[in-house]
C-alpha positions as CSV (number, residue, x, y, z in Angstrom):
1,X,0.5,-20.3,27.1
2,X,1.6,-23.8,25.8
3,X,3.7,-23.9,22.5
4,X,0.5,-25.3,20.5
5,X,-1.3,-22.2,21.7
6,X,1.4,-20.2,20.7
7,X,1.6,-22.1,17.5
8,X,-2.4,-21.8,17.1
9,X,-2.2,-18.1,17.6
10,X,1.0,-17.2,15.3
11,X,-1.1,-19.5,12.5
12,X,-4.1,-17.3,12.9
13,X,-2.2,-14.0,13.0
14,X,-0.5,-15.4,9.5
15,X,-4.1,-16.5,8.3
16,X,-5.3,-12.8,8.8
17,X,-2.6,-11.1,7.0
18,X,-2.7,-14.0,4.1
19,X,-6.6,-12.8,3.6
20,X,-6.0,-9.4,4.4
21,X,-3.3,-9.5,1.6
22,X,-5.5,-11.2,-0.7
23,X,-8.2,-8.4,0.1
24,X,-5.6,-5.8,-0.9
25,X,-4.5,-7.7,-4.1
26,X,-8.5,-8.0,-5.3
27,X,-8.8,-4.2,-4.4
28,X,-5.8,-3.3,-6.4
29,X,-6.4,-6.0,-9.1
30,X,-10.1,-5.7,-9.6
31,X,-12.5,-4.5,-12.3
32,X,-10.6,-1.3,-12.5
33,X,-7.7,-3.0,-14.9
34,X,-10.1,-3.7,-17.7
35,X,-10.7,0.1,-19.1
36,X,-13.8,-1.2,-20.8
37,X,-14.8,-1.5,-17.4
38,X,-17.7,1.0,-15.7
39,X,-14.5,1.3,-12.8
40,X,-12.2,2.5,-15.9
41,X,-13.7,6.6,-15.9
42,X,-12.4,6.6,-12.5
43,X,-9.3,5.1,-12.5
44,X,-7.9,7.0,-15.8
45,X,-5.3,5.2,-17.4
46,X,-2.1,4.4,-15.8
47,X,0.2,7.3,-16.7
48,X,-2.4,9.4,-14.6
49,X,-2.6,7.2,-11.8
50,X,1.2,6.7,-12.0
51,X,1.4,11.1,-11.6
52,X,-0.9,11.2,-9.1
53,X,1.2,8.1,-6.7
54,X,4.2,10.1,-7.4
55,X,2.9,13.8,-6.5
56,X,0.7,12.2,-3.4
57,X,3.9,10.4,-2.4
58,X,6.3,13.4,-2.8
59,X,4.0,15.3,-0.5
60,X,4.0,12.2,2.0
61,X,7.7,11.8,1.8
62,X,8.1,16.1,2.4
63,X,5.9,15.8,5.5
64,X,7.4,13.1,7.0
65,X,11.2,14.3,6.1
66,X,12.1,11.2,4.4
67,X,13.7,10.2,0.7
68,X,12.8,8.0,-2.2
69,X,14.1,4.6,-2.2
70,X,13.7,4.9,-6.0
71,X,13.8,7.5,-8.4
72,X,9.7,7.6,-9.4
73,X,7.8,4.6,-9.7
74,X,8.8,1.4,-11.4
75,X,6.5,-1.1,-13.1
76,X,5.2,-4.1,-11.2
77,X,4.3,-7.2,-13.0
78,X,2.7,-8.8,-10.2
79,X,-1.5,-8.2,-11.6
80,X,-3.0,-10.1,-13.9
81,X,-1.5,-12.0,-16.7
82,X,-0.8,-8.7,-19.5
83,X,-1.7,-6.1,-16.7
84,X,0.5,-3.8,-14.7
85,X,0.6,-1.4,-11.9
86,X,3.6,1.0,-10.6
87,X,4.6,1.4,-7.6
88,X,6.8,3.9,-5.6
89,X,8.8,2.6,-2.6
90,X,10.2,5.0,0.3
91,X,12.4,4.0,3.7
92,X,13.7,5.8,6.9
93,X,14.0,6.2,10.2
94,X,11.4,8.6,12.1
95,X,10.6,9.6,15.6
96,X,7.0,8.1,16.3
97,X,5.7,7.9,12.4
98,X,2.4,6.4,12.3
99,X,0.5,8.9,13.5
100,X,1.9,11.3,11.4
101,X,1.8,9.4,8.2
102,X,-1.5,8.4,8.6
103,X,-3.0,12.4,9.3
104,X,-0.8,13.1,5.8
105,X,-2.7,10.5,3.3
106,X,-6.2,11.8,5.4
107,X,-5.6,14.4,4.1
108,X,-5.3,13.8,1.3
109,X,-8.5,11.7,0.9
110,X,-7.2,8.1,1.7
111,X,-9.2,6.2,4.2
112,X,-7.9,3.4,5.6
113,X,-9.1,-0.2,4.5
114,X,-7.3,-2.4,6.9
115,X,-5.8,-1.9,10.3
116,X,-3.0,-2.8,12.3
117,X,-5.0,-5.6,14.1
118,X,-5.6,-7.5,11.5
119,X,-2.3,-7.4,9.8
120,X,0.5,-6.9,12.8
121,X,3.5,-9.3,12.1
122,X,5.1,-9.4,15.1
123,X,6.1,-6.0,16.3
124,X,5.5,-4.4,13.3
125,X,2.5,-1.7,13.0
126,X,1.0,-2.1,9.3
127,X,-1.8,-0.2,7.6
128,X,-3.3,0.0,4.1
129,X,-4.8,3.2,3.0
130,X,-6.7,3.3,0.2
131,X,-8.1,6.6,-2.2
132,X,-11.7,6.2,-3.0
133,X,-11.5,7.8,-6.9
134,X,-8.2,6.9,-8.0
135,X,-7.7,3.5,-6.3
136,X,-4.0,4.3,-4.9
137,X,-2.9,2.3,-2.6
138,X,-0.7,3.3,-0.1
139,X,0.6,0.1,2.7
140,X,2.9,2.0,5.5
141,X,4.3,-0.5,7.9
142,X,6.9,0.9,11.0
143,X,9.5,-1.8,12.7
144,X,9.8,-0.4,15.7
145,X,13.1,-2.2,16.8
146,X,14.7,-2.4,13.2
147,X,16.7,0.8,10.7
148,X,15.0,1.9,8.7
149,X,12.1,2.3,10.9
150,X,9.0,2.8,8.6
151,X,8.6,1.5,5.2
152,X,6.3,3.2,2.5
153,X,4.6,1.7,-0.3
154,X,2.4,3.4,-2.9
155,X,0.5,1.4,-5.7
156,X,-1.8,2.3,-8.4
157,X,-4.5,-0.3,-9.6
158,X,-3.5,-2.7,-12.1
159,X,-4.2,-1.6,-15.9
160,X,-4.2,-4.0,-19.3
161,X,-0.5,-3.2,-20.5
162,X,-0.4,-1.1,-23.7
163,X,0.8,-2.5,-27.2
């Protein structure tokens, strides 16, 4: 393949991930945060989304044998203007994870929303998995040639920040 080949596929790959990530940010971001919303009743408010990420995340983290990178979930400012989520971040090395991972959050109720085709990064396996009645999101990605080997992130939906 010549180097503007290479160049035209490598842009593509990072056009995908941009719009898969912008895909992921509207899902997370959307008509949920406003708890006027009709989206609201299903989300709950934050500190029961924020209990649910941390027990579906414990049991995630139990299965697969691995450890918090944090101790619960920590705000992130990254929604709307006077909005937040929380997330919960977890690391480690595991013999062949994705397939385990993924069987753990189906069974728990998460379906998958994007796949490893449209968001591989090199040699990286990604996938987004969200849960249809709370909104959690959880993004696993595995470096196959890198320690730590699989990275796991958990989000809830983004809620109007409380006075």
């Amino acid at each position: 393949m010549s180097s503007s080949g290479r160049r035209g596929a490598h842009a593509r790959r990072s056009i995908a991930c941009l719009a898969a990530t912008a895909v992921c940010a509207l899902a997370a971001c959307g008509p949920a945060a406003d708890p006027t919303s009709s989206g609201a009743s299903a989300t709950g408010s934050l500190d029961a989304a924020t209990q649910q990420l941390v027990g579906d995340a414990t049991r995630l983290l139990e299965a697969a044998r691995l450890r918090a990178a944090q101790d619960g979930a920590v705000d992130d400012d990254s929604c709307l203007p006077g909005e937040v989520r929380r997330l919960y971040r977890a690391a480690g090395d595991l013999p062949d994870p994705a397939p385990g991972l993924l069987e753990v959050l189906s069974s728990m109720g998460y379906a998958e929303i994007e796949d490893d085709l449209d968001l591989r990064d090199e040699d990286d396996e990604i996938a987004v998995l969200r849960h249809p009645d709370s909104l959690l999101v959880f993004e696993l990605t595995v470096h196959p040639h890198a320690t730590p080997n699989v990275e796991i992130v958990g989000k809830t939906t983004c809620y109007r920040k409380q006075p």
